[in-house]
C-alpha positions as CSV (number, residue, x, y, z in Angstrom):
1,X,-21.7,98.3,113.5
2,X,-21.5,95.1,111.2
3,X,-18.6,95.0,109.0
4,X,-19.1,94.6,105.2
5,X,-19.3,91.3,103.9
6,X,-16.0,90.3,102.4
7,X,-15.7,89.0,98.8
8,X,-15.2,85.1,98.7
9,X,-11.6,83.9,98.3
10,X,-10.7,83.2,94.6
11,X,-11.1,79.5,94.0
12,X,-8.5,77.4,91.7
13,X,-8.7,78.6,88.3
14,X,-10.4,76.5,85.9
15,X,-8.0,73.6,84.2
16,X,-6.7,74.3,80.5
17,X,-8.0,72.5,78.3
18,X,-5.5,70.2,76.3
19,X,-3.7,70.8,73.6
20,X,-2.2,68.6,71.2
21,X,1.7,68.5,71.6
22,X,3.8,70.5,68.4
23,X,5.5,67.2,68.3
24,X,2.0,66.2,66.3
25,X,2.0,68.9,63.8
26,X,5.6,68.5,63.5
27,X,4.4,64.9,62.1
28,X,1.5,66.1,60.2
29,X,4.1,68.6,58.1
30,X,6.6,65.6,57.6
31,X,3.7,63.7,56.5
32,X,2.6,66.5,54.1
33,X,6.0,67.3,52.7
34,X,6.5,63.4,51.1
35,X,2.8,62.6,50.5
36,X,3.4,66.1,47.7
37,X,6.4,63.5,46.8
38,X,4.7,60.6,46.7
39,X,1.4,61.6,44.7
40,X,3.0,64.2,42.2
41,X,4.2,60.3,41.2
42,X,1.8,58.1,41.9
43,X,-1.4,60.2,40.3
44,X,0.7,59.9,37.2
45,X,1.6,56.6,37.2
46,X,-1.6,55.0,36.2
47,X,-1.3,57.2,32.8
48,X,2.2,56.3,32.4
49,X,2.1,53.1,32.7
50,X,-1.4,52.8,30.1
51,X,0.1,55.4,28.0
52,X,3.9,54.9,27.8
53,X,4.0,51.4,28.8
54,X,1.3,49.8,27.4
55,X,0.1,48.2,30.6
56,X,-3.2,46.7,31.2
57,X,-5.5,47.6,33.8
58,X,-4.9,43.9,35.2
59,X,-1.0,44.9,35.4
60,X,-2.0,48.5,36.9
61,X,-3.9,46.5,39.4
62,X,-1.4,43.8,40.4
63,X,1.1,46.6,40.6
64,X,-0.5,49.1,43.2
65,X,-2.0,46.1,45.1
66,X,1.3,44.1,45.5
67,X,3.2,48.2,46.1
68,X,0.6,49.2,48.7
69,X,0.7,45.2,50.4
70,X,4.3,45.2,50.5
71,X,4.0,48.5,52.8
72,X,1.7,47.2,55.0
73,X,3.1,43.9,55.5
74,X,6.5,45.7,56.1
75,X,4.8,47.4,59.3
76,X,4.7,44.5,61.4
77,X,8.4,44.1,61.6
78,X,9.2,48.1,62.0
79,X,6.0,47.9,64.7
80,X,7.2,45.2,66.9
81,X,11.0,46.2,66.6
82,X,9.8,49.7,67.2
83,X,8.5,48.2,70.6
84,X,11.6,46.2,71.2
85,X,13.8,48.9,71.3
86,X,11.5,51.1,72.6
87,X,12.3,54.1,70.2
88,X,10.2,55.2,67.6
89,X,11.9,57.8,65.7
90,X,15.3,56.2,63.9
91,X,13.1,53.3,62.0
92,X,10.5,56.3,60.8
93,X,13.6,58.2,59.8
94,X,15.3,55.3,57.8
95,X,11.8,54.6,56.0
96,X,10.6,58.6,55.3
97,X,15.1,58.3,53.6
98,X,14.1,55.0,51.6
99,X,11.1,56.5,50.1
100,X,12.9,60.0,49.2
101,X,15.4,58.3,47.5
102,X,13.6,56.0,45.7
103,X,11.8,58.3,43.3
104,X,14.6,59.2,41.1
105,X,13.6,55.6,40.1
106,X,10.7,56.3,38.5
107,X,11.9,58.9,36.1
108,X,14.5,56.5,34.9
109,X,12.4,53.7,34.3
110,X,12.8,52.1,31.0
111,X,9.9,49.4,31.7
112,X,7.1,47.9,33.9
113,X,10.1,46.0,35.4
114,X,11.9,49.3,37.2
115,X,8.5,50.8,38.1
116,X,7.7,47.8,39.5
117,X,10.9,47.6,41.3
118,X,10.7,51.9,42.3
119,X,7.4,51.1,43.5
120,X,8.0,48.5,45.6
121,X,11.1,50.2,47.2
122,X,9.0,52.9,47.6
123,X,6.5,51.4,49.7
124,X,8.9,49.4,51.7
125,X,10.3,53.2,53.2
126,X,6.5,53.5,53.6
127,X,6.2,50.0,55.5
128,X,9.2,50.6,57.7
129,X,8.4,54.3,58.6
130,X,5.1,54.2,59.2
131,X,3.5,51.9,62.4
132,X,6.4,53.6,64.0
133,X,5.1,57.0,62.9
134,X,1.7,56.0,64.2
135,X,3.0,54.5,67.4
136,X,4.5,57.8,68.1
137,X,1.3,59.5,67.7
138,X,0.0,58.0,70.1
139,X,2.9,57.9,72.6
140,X,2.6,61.8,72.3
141,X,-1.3,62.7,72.2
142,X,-3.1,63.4,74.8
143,X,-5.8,60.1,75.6
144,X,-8.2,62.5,75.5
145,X,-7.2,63.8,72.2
146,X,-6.3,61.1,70.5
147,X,-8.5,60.8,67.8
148,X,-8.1,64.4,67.2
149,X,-4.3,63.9,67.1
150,X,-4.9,61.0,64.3
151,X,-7.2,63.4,62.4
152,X,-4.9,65.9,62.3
153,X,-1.6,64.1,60.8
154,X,-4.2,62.6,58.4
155,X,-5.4,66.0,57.5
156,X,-2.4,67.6,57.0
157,X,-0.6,64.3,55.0
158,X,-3.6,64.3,52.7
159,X,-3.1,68.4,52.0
160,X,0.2,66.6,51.0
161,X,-1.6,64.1,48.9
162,X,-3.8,67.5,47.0
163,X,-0.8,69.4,46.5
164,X,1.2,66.4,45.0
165,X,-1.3,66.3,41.9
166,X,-1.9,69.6,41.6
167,X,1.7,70.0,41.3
168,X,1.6,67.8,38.9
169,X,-0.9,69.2,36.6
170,X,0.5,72.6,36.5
171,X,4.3,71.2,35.3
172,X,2.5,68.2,32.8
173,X,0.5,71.7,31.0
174,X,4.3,73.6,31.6
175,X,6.2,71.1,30.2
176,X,3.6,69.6,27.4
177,X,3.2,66.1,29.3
178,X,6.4,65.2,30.4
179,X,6.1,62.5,32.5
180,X,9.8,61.8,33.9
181,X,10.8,65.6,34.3
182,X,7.4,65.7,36.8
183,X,9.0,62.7,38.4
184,X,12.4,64.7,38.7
185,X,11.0,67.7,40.7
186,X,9.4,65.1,43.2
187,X,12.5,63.9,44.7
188,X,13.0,67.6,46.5
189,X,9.7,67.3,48.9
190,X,10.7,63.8,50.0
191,X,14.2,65.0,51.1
192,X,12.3,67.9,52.8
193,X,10.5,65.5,54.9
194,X,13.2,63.8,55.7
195,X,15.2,66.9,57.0
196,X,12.5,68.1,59.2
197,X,12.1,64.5,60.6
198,X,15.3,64.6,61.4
199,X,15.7,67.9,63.4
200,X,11.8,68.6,64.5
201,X,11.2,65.7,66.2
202,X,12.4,64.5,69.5
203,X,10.5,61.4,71.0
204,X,9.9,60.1,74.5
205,X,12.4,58.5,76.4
206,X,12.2,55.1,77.5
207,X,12.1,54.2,80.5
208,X,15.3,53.6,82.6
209,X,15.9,50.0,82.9
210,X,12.9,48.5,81.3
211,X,14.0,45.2,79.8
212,X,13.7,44.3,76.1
213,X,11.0,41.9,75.2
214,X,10.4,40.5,72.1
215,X,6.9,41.6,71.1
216,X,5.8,39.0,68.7
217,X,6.0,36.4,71.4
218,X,2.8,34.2,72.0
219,X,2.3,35.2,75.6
220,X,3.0,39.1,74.5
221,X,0.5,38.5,72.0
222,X,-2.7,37.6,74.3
223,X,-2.6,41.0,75.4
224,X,-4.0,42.0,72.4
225,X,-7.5,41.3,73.8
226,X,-10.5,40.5,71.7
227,X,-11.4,44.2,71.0
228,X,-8.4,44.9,68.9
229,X,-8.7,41.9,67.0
230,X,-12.0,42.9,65.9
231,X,-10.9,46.4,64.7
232,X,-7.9,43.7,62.7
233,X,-10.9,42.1,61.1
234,X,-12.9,45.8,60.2
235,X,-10.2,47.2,58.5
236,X,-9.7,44.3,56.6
237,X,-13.3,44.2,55.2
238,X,-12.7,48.0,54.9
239,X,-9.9,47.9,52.3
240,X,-11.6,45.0,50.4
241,X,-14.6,47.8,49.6
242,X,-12.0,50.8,49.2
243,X,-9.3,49.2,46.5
244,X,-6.8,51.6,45.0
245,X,-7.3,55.1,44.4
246,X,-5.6,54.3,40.5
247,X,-9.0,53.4,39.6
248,X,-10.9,56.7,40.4
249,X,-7.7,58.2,38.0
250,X,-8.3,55.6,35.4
251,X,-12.3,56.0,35.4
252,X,-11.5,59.8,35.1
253,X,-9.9,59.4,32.0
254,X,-12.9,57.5,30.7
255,X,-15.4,60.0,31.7
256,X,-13.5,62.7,28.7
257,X,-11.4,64.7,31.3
258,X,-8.0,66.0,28.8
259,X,-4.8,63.4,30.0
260,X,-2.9,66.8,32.1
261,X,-5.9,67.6,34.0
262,X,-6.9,63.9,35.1
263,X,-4.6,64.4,38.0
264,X,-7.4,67.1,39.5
265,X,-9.4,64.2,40.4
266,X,-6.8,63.1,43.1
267,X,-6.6,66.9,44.2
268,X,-10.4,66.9,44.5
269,X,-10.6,63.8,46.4
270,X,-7.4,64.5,48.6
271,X,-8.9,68.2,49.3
272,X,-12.1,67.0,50.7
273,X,-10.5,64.4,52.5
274,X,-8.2,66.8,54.3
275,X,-10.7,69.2,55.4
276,X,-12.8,66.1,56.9
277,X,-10.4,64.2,58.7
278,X,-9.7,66.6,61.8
279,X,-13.1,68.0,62.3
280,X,-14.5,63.6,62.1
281,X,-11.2,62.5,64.0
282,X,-12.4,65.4,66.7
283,X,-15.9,64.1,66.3
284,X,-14.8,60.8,67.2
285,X,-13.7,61.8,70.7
286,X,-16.7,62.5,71.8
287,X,-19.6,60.0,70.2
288,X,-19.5,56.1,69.1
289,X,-16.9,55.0,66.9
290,X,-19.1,52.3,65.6
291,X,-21.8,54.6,64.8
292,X,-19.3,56.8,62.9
293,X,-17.9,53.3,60.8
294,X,-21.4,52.9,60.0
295,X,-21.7,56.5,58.5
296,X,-18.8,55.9,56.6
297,X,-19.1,52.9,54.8
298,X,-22.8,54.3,54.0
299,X,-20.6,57.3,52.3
300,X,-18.4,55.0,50.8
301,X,-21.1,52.7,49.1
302,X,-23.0,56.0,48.0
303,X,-19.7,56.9,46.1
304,X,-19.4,53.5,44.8
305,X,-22.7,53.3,43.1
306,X,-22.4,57.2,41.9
307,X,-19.1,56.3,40.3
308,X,-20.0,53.0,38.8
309,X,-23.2,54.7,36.4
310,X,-21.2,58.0,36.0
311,X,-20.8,58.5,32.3
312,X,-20.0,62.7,32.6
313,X,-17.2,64.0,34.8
314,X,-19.4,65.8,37.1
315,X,-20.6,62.2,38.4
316,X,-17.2,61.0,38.2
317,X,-16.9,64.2,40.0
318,X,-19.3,63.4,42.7
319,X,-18.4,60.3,43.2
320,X,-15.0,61.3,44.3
321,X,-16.2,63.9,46.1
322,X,-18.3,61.3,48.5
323,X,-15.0,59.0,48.7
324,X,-12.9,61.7,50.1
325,X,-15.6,62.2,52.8
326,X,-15.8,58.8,53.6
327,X,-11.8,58.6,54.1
328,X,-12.0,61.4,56.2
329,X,-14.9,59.6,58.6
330,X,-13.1,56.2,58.9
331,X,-9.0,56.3,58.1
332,X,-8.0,58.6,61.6
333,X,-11.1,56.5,63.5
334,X,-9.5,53.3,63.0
335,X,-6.4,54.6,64.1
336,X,-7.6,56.0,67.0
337,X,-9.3,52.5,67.9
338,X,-6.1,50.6,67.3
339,X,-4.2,53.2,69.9
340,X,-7.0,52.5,72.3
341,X,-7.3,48.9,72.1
342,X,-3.9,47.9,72.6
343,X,-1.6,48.1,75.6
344,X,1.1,51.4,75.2
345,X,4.2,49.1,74.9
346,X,2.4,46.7,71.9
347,X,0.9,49.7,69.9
348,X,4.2,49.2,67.3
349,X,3.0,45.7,66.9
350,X,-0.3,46.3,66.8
351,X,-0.3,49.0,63.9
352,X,2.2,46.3,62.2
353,X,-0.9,43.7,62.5
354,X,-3.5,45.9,61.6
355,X,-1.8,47.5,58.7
356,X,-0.9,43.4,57.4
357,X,-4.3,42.3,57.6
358,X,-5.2,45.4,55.6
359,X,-2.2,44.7,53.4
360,X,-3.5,41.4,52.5
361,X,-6.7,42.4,51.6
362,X,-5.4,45.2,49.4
363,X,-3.1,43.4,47.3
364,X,-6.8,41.4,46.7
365,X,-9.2,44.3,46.5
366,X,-6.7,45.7,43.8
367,X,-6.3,42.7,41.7
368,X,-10.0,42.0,41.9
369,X,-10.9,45.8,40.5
370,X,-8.3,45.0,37.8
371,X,-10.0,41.9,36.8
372,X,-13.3,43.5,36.9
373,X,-12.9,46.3,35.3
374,X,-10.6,44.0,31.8
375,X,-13.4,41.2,32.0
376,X,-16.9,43.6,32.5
377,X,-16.0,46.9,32.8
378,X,-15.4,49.8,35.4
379,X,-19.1,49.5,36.4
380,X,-18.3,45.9,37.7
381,X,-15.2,47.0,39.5
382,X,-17.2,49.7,41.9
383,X,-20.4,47.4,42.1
384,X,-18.0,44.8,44.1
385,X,-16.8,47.7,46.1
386,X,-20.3,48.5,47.2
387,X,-21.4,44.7,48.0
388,X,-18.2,44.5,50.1
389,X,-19.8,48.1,51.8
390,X,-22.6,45.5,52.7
391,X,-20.3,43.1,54.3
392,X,-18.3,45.8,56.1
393,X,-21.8,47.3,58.0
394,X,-22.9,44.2,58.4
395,X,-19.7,43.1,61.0
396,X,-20.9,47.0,62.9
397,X,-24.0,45.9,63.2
398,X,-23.0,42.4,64.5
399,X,-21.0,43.7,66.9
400,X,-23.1,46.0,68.4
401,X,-25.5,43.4,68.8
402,X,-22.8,41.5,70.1
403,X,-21.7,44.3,72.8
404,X,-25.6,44.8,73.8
405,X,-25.8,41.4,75.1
């Protein structure tokens, strides 16, 4: 008599799928705590410094350009001395302290002079903390999940970068527009972040006995092949169409919108933005990033144009709407392509480069839209936004070309 058949032997069960490391959300929390900090500040400051300063929108412009430049251009030294010494965490930790206490600062400030100077102290914490902060990023994510990982601390920082202004709102209406009390209460997130930085966070050891090399040498630099210089060059034209967010606050006010409620705009922008930037940084895992760029900057210019003929707040509305989508497309993504493109011990200097090249451009983009919008208006200001959107799709589609060949 036969014998039953047996059952076939169990085979290896299926791999898990990975996950991105708590290390990341760890990051994206910091991130949220002094982004809350950061904006319950800085989607005031445009109104403070019209309103209580008498600034121009020239001086509003110069300001946030030469702030947000100094940041940037600050990231190529805490980059490359991130990969000197091979640690990440202690530079990220002294810049997330510099920029906690730096905001008392602003509620102080007598004149454009201290702003200036709170503003610029500001963004140096930013500039020191953060290619480290992306560096580690990518030290810790998965390759696989990378641009998921980047979507993620961008998403979470920019429900940072909501909160901040809504915060805002509710204590301007509480406290009957009291600037420098608002400033006051945005000092406690920032320390926050820092605290959690400080005890959440534990980064990858180096490895035992790997020399020291100074990453800003020419030879070091080669390795960063043409690829990565390309992405250098992308960004660039990318921040000379997306200038400061201070003008979507200051073309709010135009559009009627009550001085304690102009701050919603930022929350409305911010709010889309952080519920696009994971599910787009996901998306970017798994189809072309240039295709994606391309999507974007269409976005951008559609937001552009919307907010350059928008008389009524809903278009104002709109138009911010459509630039939070776009930031949510392309700001992770070009992370993600600066991870990829440069060599694991180089990715602190190449965030530093990246981020100085898009620092330059700023400080540009920013004092153009200022001169725009005192010499012809705010239509002029997001018209030149737009044509630069032309320039921007025009390098995709030339390198496309380019990689077809």
């Amino acid at each position: 008599m036969a014998s039953p058949p047996t059952a076939p032997a169990p085979g290896p069960a299926p791999p898990h799928p990975p996950r991105l490391p708590t290390a990341i959300w760890v990051l994206g929390f910091v991130s949220l705590l002094m982004d809350i900090s950061s904006e319950m500040i800085h989607s005031l400051l445009p109104l403070f410094l019209v309103g209580s300063l008498g600034a121009s929108a020239l001086v509003v412009g110069l300001i946030e350009g030469l702030a947000e430049a100094t940041a940037l251009i600050v990231k190529v030294f805490s980059g490359a001395l991130s990969d000197y010494l091979g640690r990440r965490k202690g530079l990220a930790l002294f810049g997330y302290a510099l920029g906690a206490l730096t905001k008392p600062l602003f509620a102080l400030a007598p004149g454009m002079a201290w702003v200036l100077t709170a503003r610029l102290l500001d963004r140096i914490g930013k500039g020191v903390r953060g290619a480290p902060r992306d560096a580690l990023v990518a030290d810790l994510a998965p390759p696989a999940l990378r641009g998921a990982a980047f979507g993620l601390r961008q998403a979470l920082d920019t429900v940072g970068a909501f909160l901040g202004p809504l915060l805002a709102v509710g204590l301007m209406l509480l406290w009957a527009n009291d600037f420098r009390a608002v400033f006051w209460v945005a000092v406690i997130p920032g320390l926050l972040a820092v605290a959690l930085l400080l005890f959440g966070i534990r980064e990858p050891t180096r490895q035992a006995g790997a020399p020291r090399v100074n990453p800003i040498r020419r030879e070091r630099l080669r390795q960063l092949g043409s690829g990565y210089w390309w992405v250098v060059a992308l960004g660039a034209v990318f921040t000379l169409a997306r200038f400061s967010e201070a003008f979507l606050v200051l073309k709010a006010e135009q559009s009627g919108i009550a001085l304690a409620l102009v701050p919603l705009v930022m929350v409305a922008m911010n709010l889309v933005y952080a519920a696009s930037a994971y599910p787009f940084g996901r998306l970017s895992d798994r189809v072309s990033h240039r295709g994606l760029l391309a999507a974007g900057l269409l976005v951008l210019m559609a937001a552009d144009l919307v907010l350059a003929t928008a008389s009524h707040w809903l278009g104002v509305l709109a138009g911010v709407v459509l630039w939070g989508v776009h930031m949510g497309m392309t700001q992770g993504l070009l992370a993600a392509m600066v991870a990829g493109e440069a060599p694991a011990d180089l990715r602190g200097t190449a965030f530093g480069f990246f981020n100085l090249v898009s620092g330059v451009a700023l400080l540009l983009a920013s004092a153009l839209a200022g001169l725009l919008w005192d010499r012809l208006g705010p239509g002029a200001t997001f018209h030149a936004g737009a044509a630069f959107c032309v320039v921007a799709l025009g390098l995709v589609g030339w390198r496309g070309a380019a990689a077809c060949k």
